[in-house]
PDBQT receptor file of N, H, CA, C and O in Angstrom, charges set to zero:
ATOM      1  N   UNK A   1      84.745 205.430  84.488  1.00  0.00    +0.000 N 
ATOM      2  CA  UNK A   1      83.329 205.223  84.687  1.00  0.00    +0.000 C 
ATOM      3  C   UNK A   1      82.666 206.582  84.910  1.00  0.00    +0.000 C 
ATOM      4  O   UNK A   1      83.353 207.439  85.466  1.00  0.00    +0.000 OA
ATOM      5  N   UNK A   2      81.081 206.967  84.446  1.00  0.00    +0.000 N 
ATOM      6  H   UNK A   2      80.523 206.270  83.994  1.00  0.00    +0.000 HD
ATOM      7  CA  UNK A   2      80.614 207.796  84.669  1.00  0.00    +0.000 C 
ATOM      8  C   UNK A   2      80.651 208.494  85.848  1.00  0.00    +0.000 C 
ATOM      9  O   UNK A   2      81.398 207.709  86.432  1.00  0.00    +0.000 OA
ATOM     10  N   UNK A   3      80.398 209.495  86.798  1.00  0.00    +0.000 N 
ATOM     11  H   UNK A   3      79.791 210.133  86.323  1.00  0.00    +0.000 HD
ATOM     12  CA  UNK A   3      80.612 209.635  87.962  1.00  0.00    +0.000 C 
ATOM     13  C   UNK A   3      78.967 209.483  88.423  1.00  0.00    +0.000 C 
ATOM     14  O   UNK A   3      78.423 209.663  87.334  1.00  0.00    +0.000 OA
ATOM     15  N   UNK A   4      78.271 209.339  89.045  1.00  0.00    +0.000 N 
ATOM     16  H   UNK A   4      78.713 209.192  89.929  1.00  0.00    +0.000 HD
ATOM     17  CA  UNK A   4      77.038 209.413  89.506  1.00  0.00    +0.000 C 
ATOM     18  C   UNK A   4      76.246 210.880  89.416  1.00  0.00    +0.000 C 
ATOM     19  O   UNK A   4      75.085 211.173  89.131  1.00  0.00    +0.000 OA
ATOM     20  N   UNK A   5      77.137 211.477  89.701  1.00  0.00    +0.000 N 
ATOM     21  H   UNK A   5      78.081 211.239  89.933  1.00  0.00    +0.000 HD
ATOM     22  CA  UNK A   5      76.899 213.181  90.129  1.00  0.00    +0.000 C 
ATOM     23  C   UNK A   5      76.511 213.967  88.542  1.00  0.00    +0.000 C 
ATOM     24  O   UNK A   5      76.199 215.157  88.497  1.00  0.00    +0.000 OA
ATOM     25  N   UNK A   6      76.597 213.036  87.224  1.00  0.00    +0.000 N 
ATOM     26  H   UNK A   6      76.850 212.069  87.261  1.00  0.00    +0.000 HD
ATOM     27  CA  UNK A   6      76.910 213.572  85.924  1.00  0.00    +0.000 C 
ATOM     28  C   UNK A   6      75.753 212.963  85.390  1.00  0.00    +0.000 C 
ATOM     29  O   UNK A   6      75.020 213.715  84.747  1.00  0.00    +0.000 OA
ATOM     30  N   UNK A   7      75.345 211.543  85.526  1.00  0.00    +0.000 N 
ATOM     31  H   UNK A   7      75.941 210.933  86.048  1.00  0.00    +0.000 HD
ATOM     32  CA  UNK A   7      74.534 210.862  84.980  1.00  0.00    +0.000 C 
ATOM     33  C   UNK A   7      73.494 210.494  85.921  1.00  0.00    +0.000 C 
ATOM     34  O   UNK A   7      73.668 210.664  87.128  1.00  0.00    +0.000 OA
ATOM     35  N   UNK A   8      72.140 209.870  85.329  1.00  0.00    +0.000 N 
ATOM     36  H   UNK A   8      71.999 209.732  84.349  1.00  0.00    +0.000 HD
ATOM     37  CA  UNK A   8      71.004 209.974  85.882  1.00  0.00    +0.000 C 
ATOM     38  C   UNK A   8      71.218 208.194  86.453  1.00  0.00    +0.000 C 
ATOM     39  O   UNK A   8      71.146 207.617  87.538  1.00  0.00    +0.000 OA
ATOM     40  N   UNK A   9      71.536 207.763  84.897  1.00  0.00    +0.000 N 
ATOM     41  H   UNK A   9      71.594 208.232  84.015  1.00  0.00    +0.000 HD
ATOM     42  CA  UNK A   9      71.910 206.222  85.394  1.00  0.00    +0.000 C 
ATOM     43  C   UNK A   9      72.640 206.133  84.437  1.00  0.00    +0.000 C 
ATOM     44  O   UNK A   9      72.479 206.766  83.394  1.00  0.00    +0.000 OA
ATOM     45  N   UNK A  10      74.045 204.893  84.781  1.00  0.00    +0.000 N 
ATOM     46  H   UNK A  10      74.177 204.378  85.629  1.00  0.00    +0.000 HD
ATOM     47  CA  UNK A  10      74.630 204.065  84.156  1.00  0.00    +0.000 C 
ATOM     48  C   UNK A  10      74.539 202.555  84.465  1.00  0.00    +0.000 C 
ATOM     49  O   UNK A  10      74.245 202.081  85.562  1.00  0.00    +0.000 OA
ATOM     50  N   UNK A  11      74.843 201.844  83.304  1.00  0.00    +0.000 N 
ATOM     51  H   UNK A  11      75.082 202.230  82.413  1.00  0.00    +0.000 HD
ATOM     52  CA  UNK A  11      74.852 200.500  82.821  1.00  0.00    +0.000 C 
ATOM     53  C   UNK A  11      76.050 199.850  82.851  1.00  0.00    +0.000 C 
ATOM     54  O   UNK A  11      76.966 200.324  82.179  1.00  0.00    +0.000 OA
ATOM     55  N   UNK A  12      76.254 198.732  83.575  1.00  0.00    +0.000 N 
ATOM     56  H   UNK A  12      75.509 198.347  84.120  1.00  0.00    +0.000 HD
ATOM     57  CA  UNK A  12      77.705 197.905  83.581  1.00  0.00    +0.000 C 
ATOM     58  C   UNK A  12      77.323 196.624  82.566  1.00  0.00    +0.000 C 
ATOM     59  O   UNK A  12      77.370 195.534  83.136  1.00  0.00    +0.000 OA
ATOM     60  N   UNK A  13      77.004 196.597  81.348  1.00  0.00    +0.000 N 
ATOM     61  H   UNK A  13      76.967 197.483  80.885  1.00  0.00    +0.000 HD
ATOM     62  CA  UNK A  13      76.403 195.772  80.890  1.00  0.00    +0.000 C 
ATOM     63  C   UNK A  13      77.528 194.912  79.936  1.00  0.00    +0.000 C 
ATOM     64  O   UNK A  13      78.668 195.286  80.211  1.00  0.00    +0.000 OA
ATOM     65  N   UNK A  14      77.501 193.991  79.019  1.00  0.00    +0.000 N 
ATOM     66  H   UNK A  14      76.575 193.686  78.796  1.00  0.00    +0.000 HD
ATOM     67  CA  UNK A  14      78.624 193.684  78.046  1.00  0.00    +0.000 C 
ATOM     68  C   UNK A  14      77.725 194.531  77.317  1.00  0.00    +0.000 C 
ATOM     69  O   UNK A  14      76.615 195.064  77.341  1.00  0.00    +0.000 OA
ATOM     70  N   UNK A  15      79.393 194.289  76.272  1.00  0.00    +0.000 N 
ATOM     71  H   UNK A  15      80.294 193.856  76.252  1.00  0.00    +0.000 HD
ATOM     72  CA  UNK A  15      78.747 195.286  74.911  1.00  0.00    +0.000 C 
ATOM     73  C   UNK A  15      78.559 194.751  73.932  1.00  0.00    +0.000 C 
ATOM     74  O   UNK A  15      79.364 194.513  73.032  1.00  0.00    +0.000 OA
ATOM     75  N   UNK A  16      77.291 194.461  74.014  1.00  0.00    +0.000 N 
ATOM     76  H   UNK A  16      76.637 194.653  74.745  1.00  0.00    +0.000 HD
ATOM     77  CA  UNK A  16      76.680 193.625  72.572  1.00  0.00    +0.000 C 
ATOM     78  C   UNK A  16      75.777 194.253  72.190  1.00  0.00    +0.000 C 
ATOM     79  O   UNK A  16      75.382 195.158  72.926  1.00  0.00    +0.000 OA
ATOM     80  N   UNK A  17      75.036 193.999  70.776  1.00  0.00    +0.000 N 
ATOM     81  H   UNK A  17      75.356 193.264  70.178  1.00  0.00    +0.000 HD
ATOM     82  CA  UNK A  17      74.007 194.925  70.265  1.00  0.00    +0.000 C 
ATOM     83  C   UNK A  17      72.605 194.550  71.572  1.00  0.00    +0.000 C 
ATOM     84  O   UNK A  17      71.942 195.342  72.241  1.00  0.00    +0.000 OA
ATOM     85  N   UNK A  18      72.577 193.120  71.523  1.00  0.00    +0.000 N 
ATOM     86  H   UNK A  18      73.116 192.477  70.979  1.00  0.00    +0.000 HD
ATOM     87  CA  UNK A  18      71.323 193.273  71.968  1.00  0.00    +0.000 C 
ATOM     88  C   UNK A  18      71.034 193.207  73.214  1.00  0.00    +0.000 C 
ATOM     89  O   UNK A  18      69.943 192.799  73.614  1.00  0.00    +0.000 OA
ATOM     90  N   UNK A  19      72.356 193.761  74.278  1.00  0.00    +0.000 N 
ATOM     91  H   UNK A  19      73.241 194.093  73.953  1.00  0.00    +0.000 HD
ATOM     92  CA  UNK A  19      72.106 194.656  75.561  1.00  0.00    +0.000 C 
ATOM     93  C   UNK A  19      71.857 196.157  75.375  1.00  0.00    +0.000 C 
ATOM     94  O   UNK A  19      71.376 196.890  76.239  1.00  0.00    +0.000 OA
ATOM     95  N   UNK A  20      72.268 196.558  74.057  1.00  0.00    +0.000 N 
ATOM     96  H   UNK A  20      72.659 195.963  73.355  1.00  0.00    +0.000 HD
ATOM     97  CA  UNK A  20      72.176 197.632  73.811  1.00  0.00    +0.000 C 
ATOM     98  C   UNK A  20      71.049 198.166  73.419  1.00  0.00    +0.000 C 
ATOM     99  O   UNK A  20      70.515 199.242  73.688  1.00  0.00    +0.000 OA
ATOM    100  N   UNK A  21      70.692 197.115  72.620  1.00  0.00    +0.000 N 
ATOM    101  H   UNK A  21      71.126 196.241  72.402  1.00  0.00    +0.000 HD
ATOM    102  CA  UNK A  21      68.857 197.602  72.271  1.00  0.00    +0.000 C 
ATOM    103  C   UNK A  21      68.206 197.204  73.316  1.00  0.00    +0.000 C 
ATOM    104  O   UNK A  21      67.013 197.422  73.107  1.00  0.00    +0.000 OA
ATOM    105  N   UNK A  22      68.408 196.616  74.590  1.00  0.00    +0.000 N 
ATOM    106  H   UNK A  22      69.378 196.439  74.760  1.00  0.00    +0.000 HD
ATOM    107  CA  UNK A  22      67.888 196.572  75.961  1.00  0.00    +0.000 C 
ATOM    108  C   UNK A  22      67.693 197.484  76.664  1.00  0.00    +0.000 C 
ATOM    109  O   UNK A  22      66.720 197.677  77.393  1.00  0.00    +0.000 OA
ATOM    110  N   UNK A  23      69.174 198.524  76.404  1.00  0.00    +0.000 N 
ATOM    111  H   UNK A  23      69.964 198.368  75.812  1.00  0.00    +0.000 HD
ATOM    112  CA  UNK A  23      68.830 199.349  77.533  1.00  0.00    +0.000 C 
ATOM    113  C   UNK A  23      68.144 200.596  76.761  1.00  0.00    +0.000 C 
ATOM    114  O   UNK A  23      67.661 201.487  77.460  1.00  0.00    +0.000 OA
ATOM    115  N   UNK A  24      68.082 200.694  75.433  1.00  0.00    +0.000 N 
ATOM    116  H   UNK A  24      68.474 199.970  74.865  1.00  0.00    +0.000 HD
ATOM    117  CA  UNK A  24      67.945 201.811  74.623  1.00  0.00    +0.000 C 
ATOM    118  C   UNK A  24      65.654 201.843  75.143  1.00  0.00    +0.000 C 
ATOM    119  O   UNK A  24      64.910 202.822  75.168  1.00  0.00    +0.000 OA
ATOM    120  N   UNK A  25      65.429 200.823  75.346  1.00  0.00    +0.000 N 
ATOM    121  H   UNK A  25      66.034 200.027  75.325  1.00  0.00    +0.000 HD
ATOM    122  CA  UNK A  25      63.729 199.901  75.414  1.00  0.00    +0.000 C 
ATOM    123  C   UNK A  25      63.617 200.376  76.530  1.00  0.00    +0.000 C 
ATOM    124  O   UNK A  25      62.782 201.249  76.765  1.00  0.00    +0.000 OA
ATOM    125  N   UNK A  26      64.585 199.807  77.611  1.00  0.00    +0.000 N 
ATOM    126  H   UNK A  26      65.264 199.098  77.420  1.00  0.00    +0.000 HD
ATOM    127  CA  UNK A  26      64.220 200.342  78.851  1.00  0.00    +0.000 C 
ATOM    128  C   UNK A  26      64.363 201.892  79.130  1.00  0.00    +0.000 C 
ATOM    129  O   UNK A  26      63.806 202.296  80.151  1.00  0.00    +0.000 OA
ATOM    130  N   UNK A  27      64.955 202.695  78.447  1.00  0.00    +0.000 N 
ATOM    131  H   UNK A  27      65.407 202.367  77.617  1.00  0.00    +0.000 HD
ATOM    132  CA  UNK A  27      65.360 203.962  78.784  1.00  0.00    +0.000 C 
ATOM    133  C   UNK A  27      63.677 204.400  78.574  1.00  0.00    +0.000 C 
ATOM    134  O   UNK A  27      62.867 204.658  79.465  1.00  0.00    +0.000 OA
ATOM    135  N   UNK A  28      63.417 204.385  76.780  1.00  0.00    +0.000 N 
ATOM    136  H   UNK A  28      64.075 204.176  76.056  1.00  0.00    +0.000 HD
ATOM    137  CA  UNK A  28      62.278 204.254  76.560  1.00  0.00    +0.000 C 
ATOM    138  C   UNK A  28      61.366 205.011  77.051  1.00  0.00    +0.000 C 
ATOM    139  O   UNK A  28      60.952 206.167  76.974  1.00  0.00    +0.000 OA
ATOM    140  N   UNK A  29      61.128 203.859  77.678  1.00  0.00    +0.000 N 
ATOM    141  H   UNK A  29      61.464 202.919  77.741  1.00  0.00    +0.000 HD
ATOM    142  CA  UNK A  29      59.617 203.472  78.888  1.00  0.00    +0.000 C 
ATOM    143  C   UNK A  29      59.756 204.010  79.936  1.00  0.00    +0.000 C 
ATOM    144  O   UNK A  29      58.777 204.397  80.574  1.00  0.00    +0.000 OA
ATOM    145  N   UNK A  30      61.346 204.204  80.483  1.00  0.00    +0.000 N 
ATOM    146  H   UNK A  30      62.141 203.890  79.964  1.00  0.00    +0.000 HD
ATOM    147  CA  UNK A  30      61.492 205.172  81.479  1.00  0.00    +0.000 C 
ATOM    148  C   UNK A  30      60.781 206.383  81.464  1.00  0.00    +0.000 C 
ATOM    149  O   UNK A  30      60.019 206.712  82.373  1.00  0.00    +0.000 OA
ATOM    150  N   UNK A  31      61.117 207.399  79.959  1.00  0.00    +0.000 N 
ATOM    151  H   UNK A  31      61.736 207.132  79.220  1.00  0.00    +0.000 HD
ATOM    152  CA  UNK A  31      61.176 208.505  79.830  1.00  0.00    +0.000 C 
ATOM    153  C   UNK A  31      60.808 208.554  78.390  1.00  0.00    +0.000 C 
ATOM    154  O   UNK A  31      61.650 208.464  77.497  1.00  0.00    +0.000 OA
ATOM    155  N   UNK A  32      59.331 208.722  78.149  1.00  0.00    +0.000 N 
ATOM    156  H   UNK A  32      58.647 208.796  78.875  1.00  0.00    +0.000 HD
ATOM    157  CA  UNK A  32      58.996 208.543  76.279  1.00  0.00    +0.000 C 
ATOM    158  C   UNK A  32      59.052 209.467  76.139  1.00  0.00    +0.000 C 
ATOM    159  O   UNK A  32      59.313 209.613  74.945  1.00  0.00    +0.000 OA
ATOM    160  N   UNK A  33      58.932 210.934  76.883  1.00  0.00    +0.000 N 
ATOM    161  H   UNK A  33      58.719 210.815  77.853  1.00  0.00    +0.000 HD
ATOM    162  CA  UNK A  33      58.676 211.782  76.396  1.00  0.00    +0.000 C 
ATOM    163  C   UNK A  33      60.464 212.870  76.129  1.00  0.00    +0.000 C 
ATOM    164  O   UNK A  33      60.678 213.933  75.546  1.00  0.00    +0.000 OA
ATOM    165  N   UNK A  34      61.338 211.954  76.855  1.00  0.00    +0.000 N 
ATOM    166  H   UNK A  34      61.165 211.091  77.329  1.00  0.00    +0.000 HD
ATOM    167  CA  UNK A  34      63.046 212.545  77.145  1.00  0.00    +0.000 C 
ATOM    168  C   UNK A  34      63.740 212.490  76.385  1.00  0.00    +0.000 C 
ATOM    169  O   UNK A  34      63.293 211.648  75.607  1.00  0.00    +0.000 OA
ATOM    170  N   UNK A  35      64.867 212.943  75.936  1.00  0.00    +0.000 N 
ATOM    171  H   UNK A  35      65.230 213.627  76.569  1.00  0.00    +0.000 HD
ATOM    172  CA  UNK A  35      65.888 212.682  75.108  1.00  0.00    +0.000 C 
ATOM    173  C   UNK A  35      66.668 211.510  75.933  1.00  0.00    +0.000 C 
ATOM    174  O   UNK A  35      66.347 211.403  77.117  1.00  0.00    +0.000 OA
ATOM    175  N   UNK A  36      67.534 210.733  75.490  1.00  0.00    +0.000 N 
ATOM    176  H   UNK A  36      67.795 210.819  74.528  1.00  0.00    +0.000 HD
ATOM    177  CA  UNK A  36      69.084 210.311  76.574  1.00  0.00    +0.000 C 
ATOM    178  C   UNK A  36      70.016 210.341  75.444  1.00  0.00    +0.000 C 
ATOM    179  O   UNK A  36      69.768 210.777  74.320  1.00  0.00    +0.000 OA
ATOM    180  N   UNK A  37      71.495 209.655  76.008  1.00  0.00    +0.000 N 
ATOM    181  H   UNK A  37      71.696 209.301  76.921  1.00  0.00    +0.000 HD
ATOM    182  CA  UNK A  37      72.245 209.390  75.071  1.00  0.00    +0.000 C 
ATOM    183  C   UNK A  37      72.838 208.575  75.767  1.00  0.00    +0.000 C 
ATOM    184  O   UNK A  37      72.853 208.467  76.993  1.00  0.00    +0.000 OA
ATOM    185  N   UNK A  38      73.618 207.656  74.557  1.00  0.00    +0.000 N 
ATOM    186  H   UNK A  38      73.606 207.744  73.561  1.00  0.00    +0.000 HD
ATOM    187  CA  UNK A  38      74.670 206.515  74.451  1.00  0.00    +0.000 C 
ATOM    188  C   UNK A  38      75.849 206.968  74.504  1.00  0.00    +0.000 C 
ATOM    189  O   UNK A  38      76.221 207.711  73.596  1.00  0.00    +0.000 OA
ATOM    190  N   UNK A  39      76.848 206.592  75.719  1.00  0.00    +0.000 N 
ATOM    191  H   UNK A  39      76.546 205.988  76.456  1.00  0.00    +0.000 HD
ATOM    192  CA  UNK A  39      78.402 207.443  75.570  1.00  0.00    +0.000 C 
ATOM    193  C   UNK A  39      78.756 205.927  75.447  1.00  0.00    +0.000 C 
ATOM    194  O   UNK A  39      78.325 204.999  76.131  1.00  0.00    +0.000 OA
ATOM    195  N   UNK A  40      79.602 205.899  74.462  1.00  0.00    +0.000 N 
ATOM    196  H   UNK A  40      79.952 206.653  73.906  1.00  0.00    +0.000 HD
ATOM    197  CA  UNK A  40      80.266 204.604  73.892  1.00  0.00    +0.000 C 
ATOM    198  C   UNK A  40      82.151 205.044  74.723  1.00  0.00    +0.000 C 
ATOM    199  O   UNK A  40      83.205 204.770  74.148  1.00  0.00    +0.000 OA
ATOM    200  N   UNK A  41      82.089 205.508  75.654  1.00  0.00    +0.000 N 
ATOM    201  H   UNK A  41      81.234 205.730  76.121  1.00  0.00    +0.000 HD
ATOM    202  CA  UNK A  41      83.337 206.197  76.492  1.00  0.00    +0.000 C 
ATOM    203  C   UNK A  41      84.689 204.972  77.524  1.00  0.00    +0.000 C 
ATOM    204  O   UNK A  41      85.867 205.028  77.878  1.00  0.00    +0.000 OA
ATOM    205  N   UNK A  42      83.494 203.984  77.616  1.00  0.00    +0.000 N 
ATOM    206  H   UNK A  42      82.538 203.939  77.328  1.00  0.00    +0.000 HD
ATOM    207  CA  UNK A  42      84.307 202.579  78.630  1.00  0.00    +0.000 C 
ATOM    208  C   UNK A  42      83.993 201.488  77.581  1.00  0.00    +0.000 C 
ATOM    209  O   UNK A  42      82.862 201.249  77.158  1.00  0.00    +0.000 OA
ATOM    210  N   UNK A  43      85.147 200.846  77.206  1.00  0.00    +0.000 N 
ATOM    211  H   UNK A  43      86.066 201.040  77.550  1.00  0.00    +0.000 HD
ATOM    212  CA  UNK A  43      85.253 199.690  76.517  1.00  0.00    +0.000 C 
ATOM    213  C   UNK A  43      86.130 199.488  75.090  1.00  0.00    +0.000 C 
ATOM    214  O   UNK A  43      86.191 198.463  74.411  1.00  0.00    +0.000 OA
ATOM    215  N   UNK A  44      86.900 200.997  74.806  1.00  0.00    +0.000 N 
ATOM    216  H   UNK A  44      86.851 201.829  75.357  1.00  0.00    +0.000 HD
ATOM    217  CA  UNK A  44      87.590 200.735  73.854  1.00  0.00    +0.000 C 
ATOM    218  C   UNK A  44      87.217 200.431  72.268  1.00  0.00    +0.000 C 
ATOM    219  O   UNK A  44      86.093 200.600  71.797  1.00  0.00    +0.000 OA
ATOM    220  N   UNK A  45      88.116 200.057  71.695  1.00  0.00    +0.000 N 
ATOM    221  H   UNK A  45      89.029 199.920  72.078  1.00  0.00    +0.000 HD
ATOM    222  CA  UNK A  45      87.488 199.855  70.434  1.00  0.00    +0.000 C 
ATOM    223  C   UNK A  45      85.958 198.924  70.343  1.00  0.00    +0.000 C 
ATOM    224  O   UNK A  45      85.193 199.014  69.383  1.00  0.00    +0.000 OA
ATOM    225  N   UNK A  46      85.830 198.455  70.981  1.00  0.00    +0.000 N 
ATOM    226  H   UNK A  46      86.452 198.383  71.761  1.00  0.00    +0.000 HD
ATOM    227  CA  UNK A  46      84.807 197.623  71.194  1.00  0.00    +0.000 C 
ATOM    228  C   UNK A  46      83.806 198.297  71.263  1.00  0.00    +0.000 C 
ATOM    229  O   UNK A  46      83.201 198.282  70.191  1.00  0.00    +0.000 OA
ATOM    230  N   UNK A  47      83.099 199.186  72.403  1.00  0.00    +0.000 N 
ATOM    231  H   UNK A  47      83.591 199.199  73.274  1.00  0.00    +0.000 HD
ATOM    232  CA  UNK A  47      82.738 200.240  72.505  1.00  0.00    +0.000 C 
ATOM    233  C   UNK A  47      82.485 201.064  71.509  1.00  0.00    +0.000 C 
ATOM    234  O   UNK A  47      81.340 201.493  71.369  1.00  0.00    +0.000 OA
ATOM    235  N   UNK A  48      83.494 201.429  70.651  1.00  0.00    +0.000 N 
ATOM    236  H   UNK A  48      84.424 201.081  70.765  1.00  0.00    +0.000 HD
ATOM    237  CA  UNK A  48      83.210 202.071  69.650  1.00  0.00    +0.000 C 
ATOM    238  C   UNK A  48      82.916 201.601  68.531  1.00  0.00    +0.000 C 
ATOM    239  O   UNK A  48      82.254 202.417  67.890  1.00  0.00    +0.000 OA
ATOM    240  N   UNK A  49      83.188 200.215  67.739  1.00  0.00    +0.000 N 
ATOM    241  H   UNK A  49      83.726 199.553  68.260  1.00  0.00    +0.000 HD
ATOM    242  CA  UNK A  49      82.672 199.309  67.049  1.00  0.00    +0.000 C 
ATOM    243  C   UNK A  49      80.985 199.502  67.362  1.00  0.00    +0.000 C 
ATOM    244  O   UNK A  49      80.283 199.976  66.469  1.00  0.00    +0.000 OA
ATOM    245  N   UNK A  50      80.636 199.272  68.127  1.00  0.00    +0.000 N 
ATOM    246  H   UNK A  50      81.206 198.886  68.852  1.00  0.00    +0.000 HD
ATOM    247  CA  UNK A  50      79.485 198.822  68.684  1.00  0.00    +0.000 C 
ATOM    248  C   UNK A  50      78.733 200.091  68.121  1.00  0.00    +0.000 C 
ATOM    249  O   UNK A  50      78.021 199.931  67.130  1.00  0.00    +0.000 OA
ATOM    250  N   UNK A  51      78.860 201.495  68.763  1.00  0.00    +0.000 N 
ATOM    251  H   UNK A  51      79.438 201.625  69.569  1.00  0.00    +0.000 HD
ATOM    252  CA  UNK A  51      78.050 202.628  68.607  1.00  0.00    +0.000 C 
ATOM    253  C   UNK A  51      77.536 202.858  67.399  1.00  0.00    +0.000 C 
ATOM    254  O   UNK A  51      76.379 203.172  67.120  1.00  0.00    +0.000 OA
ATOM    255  N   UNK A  52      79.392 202.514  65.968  1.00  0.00    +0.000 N 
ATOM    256  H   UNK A  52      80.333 202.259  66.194  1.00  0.00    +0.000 HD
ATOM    257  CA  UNK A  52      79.147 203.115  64.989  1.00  0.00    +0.000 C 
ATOM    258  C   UNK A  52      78.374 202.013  63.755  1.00  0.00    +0.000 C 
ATOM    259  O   UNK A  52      78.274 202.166  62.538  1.00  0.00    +0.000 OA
ATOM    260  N   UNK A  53      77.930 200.952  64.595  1.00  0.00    +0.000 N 
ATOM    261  H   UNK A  53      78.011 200.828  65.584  1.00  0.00    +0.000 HD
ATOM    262  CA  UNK A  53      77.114 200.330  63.985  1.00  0.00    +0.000 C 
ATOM    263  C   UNK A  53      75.916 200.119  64.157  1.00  0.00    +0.000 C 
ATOM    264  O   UNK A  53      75.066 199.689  63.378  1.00  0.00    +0.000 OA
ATOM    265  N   UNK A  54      75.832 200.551  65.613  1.00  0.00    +0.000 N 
ATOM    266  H   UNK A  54      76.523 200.900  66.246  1.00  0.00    +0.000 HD
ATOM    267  CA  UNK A  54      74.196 200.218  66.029  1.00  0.00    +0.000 C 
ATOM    268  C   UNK A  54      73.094 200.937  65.170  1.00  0.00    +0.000 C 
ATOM    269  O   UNK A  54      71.993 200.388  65.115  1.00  0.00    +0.000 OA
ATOM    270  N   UNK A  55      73.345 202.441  64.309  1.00  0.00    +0.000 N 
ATOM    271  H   UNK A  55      74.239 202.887  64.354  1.00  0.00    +0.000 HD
ATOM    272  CA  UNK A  55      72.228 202.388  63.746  1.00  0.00    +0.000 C 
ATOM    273  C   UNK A  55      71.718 201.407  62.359  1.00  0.00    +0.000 C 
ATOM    274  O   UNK A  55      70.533 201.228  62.081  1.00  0.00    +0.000 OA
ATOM    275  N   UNK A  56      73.076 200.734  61.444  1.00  0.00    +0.000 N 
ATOM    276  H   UNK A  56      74.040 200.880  61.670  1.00  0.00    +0.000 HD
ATOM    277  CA  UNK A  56      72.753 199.992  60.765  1.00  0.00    +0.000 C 
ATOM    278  C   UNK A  56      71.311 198.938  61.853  1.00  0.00    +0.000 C 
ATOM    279  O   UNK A  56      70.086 198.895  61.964  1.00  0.00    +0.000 OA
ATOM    280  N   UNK A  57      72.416 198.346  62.354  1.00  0.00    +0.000 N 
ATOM    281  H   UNK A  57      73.412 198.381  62.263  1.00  0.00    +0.000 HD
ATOM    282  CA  UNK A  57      72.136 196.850  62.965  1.00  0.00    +0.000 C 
ATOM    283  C   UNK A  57      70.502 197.184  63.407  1.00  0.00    +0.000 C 
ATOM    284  O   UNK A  57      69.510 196.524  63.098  1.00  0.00    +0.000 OA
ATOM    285  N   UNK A  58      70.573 198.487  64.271  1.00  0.00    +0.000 N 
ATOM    286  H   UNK A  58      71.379 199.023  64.522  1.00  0.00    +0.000 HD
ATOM    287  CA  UNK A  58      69.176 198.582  64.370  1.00  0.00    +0.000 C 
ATOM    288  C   UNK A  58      67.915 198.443  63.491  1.00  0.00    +0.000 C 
ATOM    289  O   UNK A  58      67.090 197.553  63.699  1.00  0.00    +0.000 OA
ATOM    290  N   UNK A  59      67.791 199.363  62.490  1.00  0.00    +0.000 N 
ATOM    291  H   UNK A  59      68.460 200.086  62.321  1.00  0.00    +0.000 HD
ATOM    292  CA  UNK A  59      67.370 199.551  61.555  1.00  0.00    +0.000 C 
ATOM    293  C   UNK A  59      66.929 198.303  60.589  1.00  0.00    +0.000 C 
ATOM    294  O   UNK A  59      65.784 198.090  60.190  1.00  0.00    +0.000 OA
ATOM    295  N   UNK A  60      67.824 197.709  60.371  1.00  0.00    +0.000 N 
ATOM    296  H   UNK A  60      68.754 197.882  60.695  1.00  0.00    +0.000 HD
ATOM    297  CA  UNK A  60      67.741 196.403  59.438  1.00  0.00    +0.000 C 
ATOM    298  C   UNK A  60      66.586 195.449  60.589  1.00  0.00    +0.000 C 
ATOM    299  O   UNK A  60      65.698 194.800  60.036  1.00  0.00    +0.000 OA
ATOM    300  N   UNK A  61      66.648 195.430  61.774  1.00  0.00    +0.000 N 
ATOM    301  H   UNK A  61      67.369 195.957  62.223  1.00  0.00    +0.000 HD
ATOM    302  CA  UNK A  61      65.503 194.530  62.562  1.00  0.00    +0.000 C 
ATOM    303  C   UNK A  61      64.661 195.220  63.172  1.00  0.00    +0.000 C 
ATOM    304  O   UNK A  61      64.056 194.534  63.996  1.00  0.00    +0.000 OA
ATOM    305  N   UNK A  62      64.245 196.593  63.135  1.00  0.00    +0.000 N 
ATOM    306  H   UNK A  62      64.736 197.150  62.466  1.00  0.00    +0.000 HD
ATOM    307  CA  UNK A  62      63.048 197.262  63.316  1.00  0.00    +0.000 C 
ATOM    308  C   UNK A  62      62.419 198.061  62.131  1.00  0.00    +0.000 C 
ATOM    309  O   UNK A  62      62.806 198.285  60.984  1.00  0.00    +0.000 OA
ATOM    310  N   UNK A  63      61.608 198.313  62.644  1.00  0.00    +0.000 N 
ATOM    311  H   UNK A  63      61.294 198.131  63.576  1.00  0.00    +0.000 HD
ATOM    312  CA  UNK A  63      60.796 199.458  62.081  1.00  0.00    +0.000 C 
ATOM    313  C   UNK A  63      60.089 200.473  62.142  1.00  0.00    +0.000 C 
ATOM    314  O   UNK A  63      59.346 201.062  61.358  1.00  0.00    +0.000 OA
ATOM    315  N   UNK A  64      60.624 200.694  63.852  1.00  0.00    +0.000 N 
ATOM    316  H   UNK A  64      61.227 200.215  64.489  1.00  0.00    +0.000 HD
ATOM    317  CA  UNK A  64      60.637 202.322  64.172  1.00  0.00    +0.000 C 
ATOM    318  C   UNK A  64      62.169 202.409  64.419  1.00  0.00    +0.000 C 
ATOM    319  O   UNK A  64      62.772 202.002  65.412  1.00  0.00    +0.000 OA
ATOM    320  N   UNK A  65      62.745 203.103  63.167  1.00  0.00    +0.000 N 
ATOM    321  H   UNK A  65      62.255 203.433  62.360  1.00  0.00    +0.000 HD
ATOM    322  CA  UNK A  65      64.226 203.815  63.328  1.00  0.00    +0.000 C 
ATOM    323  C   UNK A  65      63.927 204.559  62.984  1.00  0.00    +0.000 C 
ATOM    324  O   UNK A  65      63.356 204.730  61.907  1.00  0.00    +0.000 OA
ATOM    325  N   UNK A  66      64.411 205.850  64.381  1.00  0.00    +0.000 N 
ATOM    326  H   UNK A  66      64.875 205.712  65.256  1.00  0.00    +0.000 HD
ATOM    327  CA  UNK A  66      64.290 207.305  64.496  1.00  0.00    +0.000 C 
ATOM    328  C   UNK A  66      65.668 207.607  65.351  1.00  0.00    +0.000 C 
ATOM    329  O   UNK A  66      65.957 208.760  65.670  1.00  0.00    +0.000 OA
TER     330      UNK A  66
């Protein structure tokens, strides 16, 4: 797990796309003007399934992909 001392916040969330486009919304609004990033680091292949698809998956149901 992240250590606290490294990250601003972490998420204990499942790993599905559309917790993922949850927290990607909420980061957002946190911080429009910030960078963040997604460490796909806890959860294994799963985890990593997930990352290297989210920009398809995204993309195909929005229409701000940046």
């Amino acid at each position: 797990m992240t250590d606290p001392e490294l990250a601003d916040r972490t998420y204990i969330e499942p790993l599905t796309l559309e917790y993922l486009e949850e927290i990607i919304r909420i980061e957002r609004e946190m911080s429009p003007s910030a960078g963040f990033a997604v460490l796909p680091t806890v959860g294994g292949q799963t985890a990593l399934n997930l990352a290297l698809n989210f920009p398809t998956a995204a993309c195909s149901k929005s229409t701000t992909c940046t």
